[in-house]
C-alpha positions, 0 to 999 in steps of 0.5 A, spaced: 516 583 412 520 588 415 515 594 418 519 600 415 523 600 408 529 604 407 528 608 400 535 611 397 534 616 391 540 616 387 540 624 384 544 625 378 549 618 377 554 619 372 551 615 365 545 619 365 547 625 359 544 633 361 542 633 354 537 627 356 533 631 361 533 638 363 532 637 370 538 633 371 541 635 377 548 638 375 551 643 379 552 641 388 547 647 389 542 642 384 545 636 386 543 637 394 537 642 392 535 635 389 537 629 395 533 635 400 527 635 396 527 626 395 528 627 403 521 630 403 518 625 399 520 619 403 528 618 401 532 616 407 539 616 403 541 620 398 547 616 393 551 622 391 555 622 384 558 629 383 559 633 376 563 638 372 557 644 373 560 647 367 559 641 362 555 637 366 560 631 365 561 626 371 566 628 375 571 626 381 573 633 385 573 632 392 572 639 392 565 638 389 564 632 394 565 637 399 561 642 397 555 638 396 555 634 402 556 641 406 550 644 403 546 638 405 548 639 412 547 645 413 539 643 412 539 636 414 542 633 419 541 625 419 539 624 412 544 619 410 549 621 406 551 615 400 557 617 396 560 613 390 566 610 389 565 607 382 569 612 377 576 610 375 574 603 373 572 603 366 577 601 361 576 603 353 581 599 348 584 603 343 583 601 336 590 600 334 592 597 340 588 593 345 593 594 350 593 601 350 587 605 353 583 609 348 579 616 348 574 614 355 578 610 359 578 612 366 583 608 369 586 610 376 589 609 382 584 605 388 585 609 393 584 616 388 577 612 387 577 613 395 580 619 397 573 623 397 572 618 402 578 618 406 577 626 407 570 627 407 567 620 410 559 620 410 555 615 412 556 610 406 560 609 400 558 604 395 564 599 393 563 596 386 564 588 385 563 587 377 568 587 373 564 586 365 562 589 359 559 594 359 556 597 352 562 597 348 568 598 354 570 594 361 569 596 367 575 592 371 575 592 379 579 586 380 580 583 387 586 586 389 583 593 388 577 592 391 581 589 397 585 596 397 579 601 397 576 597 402 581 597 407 581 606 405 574 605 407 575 601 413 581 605 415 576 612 414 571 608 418 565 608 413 561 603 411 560 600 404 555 599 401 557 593 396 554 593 389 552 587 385 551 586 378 552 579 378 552 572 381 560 572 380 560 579 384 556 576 390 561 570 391 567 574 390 563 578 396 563 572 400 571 570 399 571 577 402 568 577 408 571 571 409 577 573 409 576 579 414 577 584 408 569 587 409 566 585 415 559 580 415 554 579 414 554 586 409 550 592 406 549 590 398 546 593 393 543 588 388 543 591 380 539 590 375 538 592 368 545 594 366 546 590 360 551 584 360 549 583 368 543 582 372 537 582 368 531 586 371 526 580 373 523 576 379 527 570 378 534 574 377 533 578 384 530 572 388 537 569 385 541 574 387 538 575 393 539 567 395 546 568 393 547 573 399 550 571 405 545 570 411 543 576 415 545 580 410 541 587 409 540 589 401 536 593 396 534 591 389 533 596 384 532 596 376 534 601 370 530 605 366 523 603 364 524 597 369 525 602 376 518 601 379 516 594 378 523 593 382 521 597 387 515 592 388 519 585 387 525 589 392 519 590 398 516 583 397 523 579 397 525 582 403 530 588 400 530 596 401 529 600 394 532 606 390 530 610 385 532 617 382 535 620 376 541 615 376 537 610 373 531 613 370 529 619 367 521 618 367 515 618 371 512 614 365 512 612 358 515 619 354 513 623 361 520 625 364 520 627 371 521 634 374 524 631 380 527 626 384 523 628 389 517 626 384 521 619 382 521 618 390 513 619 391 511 615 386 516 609 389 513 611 396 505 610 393 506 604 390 510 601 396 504 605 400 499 600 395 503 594 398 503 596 405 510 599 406 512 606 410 518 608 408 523 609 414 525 617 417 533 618 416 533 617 423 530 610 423 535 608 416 541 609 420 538 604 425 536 599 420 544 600 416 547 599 423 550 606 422 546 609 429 
C-alpha cells in the first residue's frame, strides 16, 4: 500500500440540484470557500464545476472558471486544481423526432468543452470516456471527439484526469494510449454508482482496476450512500479516493452534510482507521507526476 493517499473533493458537480441541499456550493465565491475548507481537512485536489450564481443551474462560462480559480489562488497556492470537461455531452431525443434534440440536449462543440482549459489551464482536467445511457438521455463522447479534446489539452499542456465509468471506456483508453493520443500509463478515475455503468461494488472496482494499464495511477469513488465504503475499497485496492458534494449530499442516512470540508474528514477518519494519511497539495503534485 502506498504510504500517502491523494484525497479529491468534488465541491458542487452538475447533477446535484440546490434544491437537494441548501449547503450546496452555487456562487465561485462558495465554490472556492468550499474547496479551501476541504483543503483544511485533508483534500488534496479540488474538482471543479461551476454554475449560473443566479439560478444555481450548471454551467460552462469561462468567466466563472476564472473567477473561481483566481479566488483560490489567492488563498492557496498548491492545492491542485481539477477542472472538468464533462458538460456538452449529453444528448436528450425529441419525442417527434428522435434525430432531433430536445429540451435538455447540450451538445457542442469538443474544443467549446475545452476552451476554459486552453484559457485558464490548471493542473488537471477530467477527460470523460463513456458514451451510455444515463437516466432517460445519452450521454455521447465518441472517440473522434475525445481524440480532439485531448489534443486541446495537450496542446494547453494540462493533464488529463480520464474518467471511466465502464470496462468499454478503459479499453478505448488503451487504444489511445496506444496510439499517442494520451500519453501512458495515465491518471484515471474510476466511477461508480451511475446507474447503466459501473456498480458501486468490490468486484466491479477490482474489475476496473485490472483492466487499467500497468503503472497506472487512479482513484475509485462511488455515488451517493455508496461513497464511503468506496473510500475504503479504493485505499485497499491500491487507488486515491473522492468524496464531495458531486456525488453525495449526506454525512449519513437523512443527516445532510454542511460542508464538503465535513465530507473530506469523515473520509480522512476512515482511511485514518485503515491506516491511511492523506497527502499535502504539495505531495499530490509529486504522486499525479505534476511537480
Amino acid at each position: 500500500m502506498k504510504p500517502k493517499i491523494v484525497i479529491t473533493c468534488a465541491i458542487t458537480g452538475n447533477i446535484t440540484k440546490p434544491e437537494q441541499s441548501p449547503h450546496l456550493p452555487i456562487t465561485p465565491e462558495q465554490i472556492a470557500t468550499s474547496a479551501l475548507e476541504a483543503a483544511k481537512e485533508g483534500a488534496s485536489v479540488a474538482h471543479i464545476h461551476v454554475r449560473e450564481p443566479d439560478t444555481g443551474r450548471p454551467s460552462m462560462r469561462l468567466e466563472l472558471y476564472r473567477d473561481v480559480m483566481e479566488r483560490i489562488r489567492a488563498r492557496h497556492a498548491t492545492l491542485v486544481i481539477n477542472l472538468t470537461t464533462g458538460p456538452g455531452g449529453r444528448f436528450v431525443p425529441s419525442e417527434a423526432d428522435p434525430s432531433v434534440a430536445g429540451p435538455g440536449t447540450t451538445l457542442m462543440l469538443p474544443e467549446k468543452r475545452v476552451e476554459h482549459i486552453e484559457a485558464l489551464r490548471p493542473d488537471i482536467c477530467t477527460l470523460d470516456l463513456n458514451t451510455m445511457n444515463s437516466g432517460g438521455q445519452v450521454v455521447i463522447n465518441t472517440p473522434a471527439n475525445v481524440r480532439r479534446m485531448a489534443r486541446v489539452m495537450r496542446s494547453a499542456r494540462v493533464k488529463p484526469e480520464i474518467e471511466l465509468f465502464d470496462s468499454g471506456d478503459i479499453h478505448l483508453a488503451r487504444d489511445l494510449v496506444a496510439e499517442g493520443e494520451l500519453d501512458g500509463p495515465g491518471l484515471y478515475s474510476i466511477v461508480t454508482g451511475v446507474k447503466y455503468g459501473f456498480d458501486s461494488s468490490p468486484e466491479t472496482m477490482l474489475y476496473a482496476r485490472n483492466l487499467l494499464p500497468a503503472g497506472a495511477i487512479w482513484s475509485g469513488f462511488g455515488l451517493g450512500r455508496m461513497e464511503f465504503p468506496m473510500v475504503a475499497q479504493s485505499w485497499l485496492l491500491g487507488g486515491h479516493v473522492r468524496v464531495g458534494m458531486e456525488d453525495n449530499l449526506y454525512l449519513s442516512k437523512g443527516v445532510l452534510a454542511p460542508t464538503n470540508a465535513a465530507l473530506v474528514a469523515k473520509a480522512r477518519d476512515i482511511l485514518a482507521q485503515l491506516g491511511a494519511e492523506p497527502a499535502s497539495p504539495i505531495e499530490a503534485r509529486q504522486m499525479l507526476g505534476l511537480a
